[in-house]
N, C-alpha and C positions, 0 to 999 in steps of 0.2 A: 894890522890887527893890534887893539888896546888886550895888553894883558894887565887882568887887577886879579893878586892876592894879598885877602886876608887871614889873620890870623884870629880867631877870637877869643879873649879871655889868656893868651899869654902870648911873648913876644918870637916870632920867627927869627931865628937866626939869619944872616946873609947867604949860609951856603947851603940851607935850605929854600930859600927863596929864587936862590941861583936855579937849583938843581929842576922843581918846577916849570920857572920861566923856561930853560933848554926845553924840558917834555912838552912844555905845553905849545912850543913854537913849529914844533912836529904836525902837531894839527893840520896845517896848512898845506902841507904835501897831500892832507885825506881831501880838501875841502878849501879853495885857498880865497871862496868869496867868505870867509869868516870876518865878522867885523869885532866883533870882541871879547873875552873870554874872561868870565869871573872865575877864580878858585876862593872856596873856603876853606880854611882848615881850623878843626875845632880837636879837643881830648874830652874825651864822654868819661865818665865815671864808672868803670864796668870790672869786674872782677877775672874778667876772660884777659887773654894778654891784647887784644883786636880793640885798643879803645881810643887809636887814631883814625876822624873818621874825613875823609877830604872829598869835598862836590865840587862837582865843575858845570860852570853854566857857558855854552857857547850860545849865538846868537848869528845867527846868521840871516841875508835879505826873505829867507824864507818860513823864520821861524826858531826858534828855539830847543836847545837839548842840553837835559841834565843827566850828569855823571855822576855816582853816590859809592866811596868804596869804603872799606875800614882795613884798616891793617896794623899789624903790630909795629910799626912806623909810618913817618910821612910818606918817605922814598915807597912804599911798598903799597900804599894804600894809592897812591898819585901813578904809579905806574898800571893797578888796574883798572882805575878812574878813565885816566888816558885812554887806555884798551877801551873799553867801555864806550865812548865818546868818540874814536876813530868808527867804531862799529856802528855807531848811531848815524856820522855824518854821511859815512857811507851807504848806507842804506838809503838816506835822506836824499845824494846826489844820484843814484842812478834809479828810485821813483820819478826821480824830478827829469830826469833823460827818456824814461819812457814814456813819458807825455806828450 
């Protein structure tokens, strides 16, 4: 599995980038035909404290699924993302068994 994050409009630290790659490698245990997985990470301009917003795009031989969370950090917006994206694959793999 190709893991790509980006960061937009400012620089990711290493141990943010770490921290990601670990969650995102998790995937694989939901779903392990995953071939690769984009993470964005962007900061919106918003007066709420929620103005870290992180997507995740996996791809898989059957299709694709996007993960969209915000949170008042990376770590915290990336860990519901995750959530979010376990729930999807999942769902995606046992349609795909019922056929």
């Amino acid at each position: 599995m190709r893991v790509t994050i980006q960061s937009i409009n400012f620089d990711a630290d290493r141990k943010l980038l770490e921290f990601i790659h670990k969650k995102v490698e998790k995937l694989k245990t939901v779903n392990p035909s995953i071939v690769d997985v984009m993470v964005y990470l962007r900061l919106e301009k918003s007066k709420e404290g929620q103005n870290k917003l992180v997507e995740i795009k996996a791809s898989v031989p059957s299709g694709e699924f996007m993960a969209k969370q915000r949170g008042r950090t990376f770590e915290e917006a990336t860990d519901l993302g995750i959530d979010q994206a376990k729930r999807q694959l999942k769902d995606a793999k046992e349609k795909a068994l019922a056929y």
